[in-house]
N, C-alpha and C positions, 0 to 999 in steps of 0.2 A: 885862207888863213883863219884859225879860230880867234876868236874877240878874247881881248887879256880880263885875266880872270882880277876882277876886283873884290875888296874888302868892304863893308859897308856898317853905318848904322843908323838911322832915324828918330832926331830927336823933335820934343814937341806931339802939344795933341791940336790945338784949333790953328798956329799958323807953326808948319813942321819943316823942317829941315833935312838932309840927307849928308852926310859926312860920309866922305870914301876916302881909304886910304891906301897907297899906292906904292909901289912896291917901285923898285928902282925904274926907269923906263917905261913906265905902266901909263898909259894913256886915256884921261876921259872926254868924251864929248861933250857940249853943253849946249843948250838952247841961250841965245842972246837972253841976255837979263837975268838968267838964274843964277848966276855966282853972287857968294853970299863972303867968304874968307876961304884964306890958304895958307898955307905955311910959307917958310923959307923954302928955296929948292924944286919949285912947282915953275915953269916956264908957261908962258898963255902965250898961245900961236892961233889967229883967225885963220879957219881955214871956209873955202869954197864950197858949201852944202856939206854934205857928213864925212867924209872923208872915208868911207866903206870902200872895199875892194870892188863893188859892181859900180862904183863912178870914178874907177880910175881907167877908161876908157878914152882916153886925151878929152880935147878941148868939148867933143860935142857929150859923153858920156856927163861931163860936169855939169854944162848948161842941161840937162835936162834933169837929169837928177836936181839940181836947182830951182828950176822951173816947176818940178814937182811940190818942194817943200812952198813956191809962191803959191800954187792953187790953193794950199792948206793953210795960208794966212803967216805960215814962219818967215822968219829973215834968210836972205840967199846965203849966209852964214854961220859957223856957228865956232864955238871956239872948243880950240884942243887944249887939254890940260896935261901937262907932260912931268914926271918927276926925275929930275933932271938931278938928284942929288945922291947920297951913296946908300941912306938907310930909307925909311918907311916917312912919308909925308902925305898929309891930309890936306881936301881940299870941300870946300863945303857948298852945296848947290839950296836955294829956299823956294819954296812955296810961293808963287805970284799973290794968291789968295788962299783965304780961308778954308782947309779942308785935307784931303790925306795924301801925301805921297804911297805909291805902291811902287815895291821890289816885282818885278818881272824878271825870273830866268827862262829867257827863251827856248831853253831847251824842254821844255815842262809842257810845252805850247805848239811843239813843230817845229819850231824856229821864225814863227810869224803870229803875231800880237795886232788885234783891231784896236784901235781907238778910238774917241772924237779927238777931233782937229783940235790943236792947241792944250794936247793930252802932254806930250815927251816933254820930259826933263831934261833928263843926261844919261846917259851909257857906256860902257865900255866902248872902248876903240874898235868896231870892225863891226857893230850896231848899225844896220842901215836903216835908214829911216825916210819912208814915201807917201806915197799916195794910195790907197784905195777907193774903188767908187762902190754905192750900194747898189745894187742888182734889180733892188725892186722899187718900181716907179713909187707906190702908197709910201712905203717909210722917207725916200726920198723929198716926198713934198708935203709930208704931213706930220713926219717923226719927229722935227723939230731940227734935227742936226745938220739936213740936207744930205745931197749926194755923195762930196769929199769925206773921208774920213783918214787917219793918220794908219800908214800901216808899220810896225815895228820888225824885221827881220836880221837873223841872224843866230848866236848860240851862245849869245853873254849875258849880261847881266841888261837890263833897262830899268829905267823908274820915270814912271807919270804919272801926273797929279789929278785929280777930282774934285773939286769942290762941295762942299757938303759932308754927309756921314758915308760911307759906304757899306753895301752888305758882299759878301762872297756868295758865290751860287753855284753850287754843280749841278752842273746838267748834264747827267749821265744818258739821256736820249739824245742828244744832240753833240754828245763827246766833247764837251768845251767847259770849259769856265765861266763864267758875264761877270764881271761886277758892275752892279748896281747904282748909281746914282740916288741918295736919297734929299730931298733938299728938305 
């Protein structure tokens, strides 16, 4: 099933904000702690790790998919945002700390997005959100970030934060994107 196509905008420069807005039935994810406001007509439902089509595999598909977001330091939960009303309502996710949220469209990307741990915000409904390990022993135990990193898949919309300034980088040898952490 493709991830529901959200509206968005981002306000704020040093501590920023993300406002989506959500069309009747339109569903967002959210990491514990980033809800900031919402309107009337938005319904909050905790659900059991991300609520993706690849963890609706009954009772074991959940705990591991779950189990995934603990190696990565998240909560085994995370909350649905649902617009449970007849027109358009907004609902607003904040910045932990100082520094920039970024819009990820998965589909620009493959439909899989690296992170560091403790990167994801919130995303559309159908955003799976896991685990990746790094490959190589040296960045692993010297790169600062360790082995875990956050992997984002799917074909919707995501947004995760960074602290600091960030730069954009194309790297046309490598066919990818990096953004940059500047502190």
């Amino acid at each position: 099933f493709p991830s529901h196509d959200i509206d968005c905008h981002i306000y704020g420069e040093e501590m920023q904000y993300v406002e989506i807005e959500l069309d009747p039935q339109e569903v967002v994810i959210a990491e514990a702690g980033s809800f900031m406001m919402m309107e009337n007509g938005i319904k909050m439902e905790t659900i059991f790790g991300d609520g993706s089509q690849d963890q609706q595999s009954g009772i074991f598909g959940k705990l591991l998919s779950a189990g995934k977001r603990v190696l990565t330091g998240e909560s085994l939960f995370m909350t649905a945002y649902q617009n449970i009303d007849m027109g358009k309502r907004k609902v607003s996710f904040a910045s932990p700390y100082p520094g920039k949220i970024v819009p990820i469209d998965l589909q620009q990307f493959g439909g899989k997005f690296i992170c560091q741990k403790d990167s994801f915000l919130c995303a559309a409904k159908g955003v799976a959100v896991g685990i990746e390990f790094s490959k190589k022993l040296g960045t692993g135990l010297f790169g600062g970030e360790g082995f875990i990193m956050q992997k984002i898949e799917g074909d919707g919309m995501a947004f995760v934060h960074s602290g600091g300034t960030l730069a954009k980088k194309n790297c046309k040898l490598a066919n990818y994107y990096e953004l940059i952490q500047v502190v």
